[in-house]
C-alpha positions in Angstrom: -85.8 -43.1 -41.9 -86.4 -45.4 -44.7 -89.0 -43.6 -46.0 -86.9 -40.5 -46.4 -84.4 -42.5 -47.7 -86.6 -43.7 -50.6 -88.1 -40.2 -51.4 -84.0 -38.4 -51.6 -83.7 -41.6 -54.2 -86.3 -40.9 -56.1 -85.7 -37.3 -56.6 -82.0 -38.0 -57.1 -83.0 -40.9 -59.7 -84.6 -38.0 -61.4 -82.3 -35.2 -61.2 -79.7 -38.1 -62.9 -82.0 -38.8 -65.3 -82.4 -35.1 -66.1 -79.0 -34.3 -65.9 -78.1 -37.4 -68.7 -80.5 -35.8 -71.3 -79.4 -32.2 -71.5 -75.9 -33.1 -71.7 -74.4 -32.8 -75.0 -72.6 -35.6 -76.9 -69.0 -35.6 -77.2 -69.0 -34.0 -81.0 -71.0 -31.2 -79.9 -69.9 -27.7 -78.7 -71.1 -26.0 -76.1 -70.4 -22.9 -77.5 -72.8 -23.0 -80.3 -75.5 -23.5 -77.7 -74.7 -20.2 -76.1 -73.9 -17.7 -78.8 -70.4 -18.0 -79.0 -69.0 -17.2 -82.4 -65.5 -18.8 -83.0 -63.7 -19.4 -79.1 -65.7 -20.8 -76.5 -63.9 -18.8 -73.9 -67.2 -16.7 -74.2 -69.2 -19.4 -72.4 -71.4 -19.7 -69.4 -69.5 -22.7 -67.8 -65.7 -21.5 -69.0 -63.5 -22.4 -72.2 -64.1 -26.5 -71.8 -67.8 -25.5 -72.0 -70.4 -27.2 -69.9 -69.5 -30.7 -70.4 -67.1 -31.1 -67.7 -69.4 -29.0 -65.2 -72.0 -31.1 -66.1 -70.1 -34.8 -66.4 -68.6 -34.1 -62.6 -72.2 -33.0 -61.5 -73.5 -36.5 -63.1 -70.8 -38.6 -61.4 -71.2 -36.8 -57.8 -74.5 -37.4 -57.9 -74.5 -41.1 -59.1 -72.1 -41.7 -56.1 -74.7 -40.2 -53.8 -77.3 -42.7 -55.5 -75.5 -45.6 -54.8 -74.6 -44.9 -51.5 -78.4 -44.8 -51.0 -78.6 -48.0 -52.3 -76.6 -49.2 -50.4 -77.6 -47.7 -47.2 -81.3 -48.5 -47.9 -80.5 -51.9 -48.2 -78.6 -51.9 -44.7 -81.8 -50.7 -43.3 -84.0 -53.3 -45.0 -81.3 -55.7 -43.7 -81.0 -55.0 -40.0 -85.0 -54.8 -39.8 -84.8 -58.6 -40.5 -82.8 -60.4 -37.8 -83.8 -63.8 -39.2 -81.9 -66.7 -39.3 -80.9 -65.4 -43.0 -82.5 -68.6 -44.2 -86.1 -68.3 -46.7 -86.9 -71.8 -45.7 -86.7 -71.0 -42.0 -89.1 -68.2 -41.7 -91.9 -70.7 -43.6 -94.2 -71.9 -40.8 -95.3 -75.6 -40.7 -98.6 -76.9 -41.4 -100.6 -77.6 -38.1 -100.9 -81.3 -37.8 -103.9 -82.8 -35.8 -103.2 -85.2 -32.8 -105.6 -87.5 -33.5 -106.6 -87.4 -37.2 -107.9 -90.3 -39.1 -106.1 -91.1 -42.3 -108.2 -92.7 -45.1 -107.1 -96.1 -46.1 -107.1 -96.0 -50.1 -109.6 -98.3 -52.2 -108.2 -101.4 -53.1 -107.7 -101.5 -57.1 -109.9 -103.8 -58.7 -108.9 -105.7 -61.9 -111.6 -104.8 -64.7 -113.6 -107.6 -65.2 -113.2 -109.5 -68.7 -116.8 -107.8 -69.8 -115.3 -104.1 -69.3 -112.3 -104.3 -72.1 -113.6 -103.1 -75.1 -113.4 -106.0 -78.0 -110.8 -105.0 -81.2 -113.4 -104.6 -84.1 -111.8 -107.0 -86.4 -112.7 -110.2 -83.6 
């Protein structure tokens, strides 16, 4: 299910994507883009053109998207019936029963022979 999920995103992230790029910007008319002389009553989407055909397609759509979202995210969600904690999933290191731990060395002052002499003495 999640799989089909992710693939109706990713066409629909596309189709958005497509449908953003053709439309036209607020200045333009759509009736120069189909012919039509001086009314755009002429035009393939009506007299308001194809901007508010295309601007209610865009919005429909990007509600659809983010309801995917959402719902892909509720999936991913109840597939993981942790304790909702990072830090608790993290398994800890195996500790052996009877394992030696080294002692460190003792530190040793240098002796008086090892500290370099200043060049002036």
């Amino acid at each position: 299910m999640y799989t089909v999920l992710q693939i109706a995103q990713l066409v629909l992230a596309i189709v958005l994507i497509g449908l953003v790029l053709i439309q036209q910007g607020k200045g333009a008319t759509a009736g120069a883009g189909f012919g039509g002389g001086g009314g755009a009553s002429g035009t393939v989407f009506g007299a308001r053109g194809s901007a508010g055909f295309l601007t209610r397609l865009t919005g429909i759509l990007a509600a659809v998207f983010f309801a995917l979202c959402i719902a892909m995210a509720w999936f991913v969600n109840a597939e993981k019936k942790g304790s909702g904690s990072v830090l608790d999933q993290i398994e800890a290191p195996a500790v052996e029963q009877n394992s030696v731990i080294p002692s460190a060395e003792p530190l040793t002052q240098p002796a008086v022979s090892d500290v370099p002499a200043a060049d002036g003495q």
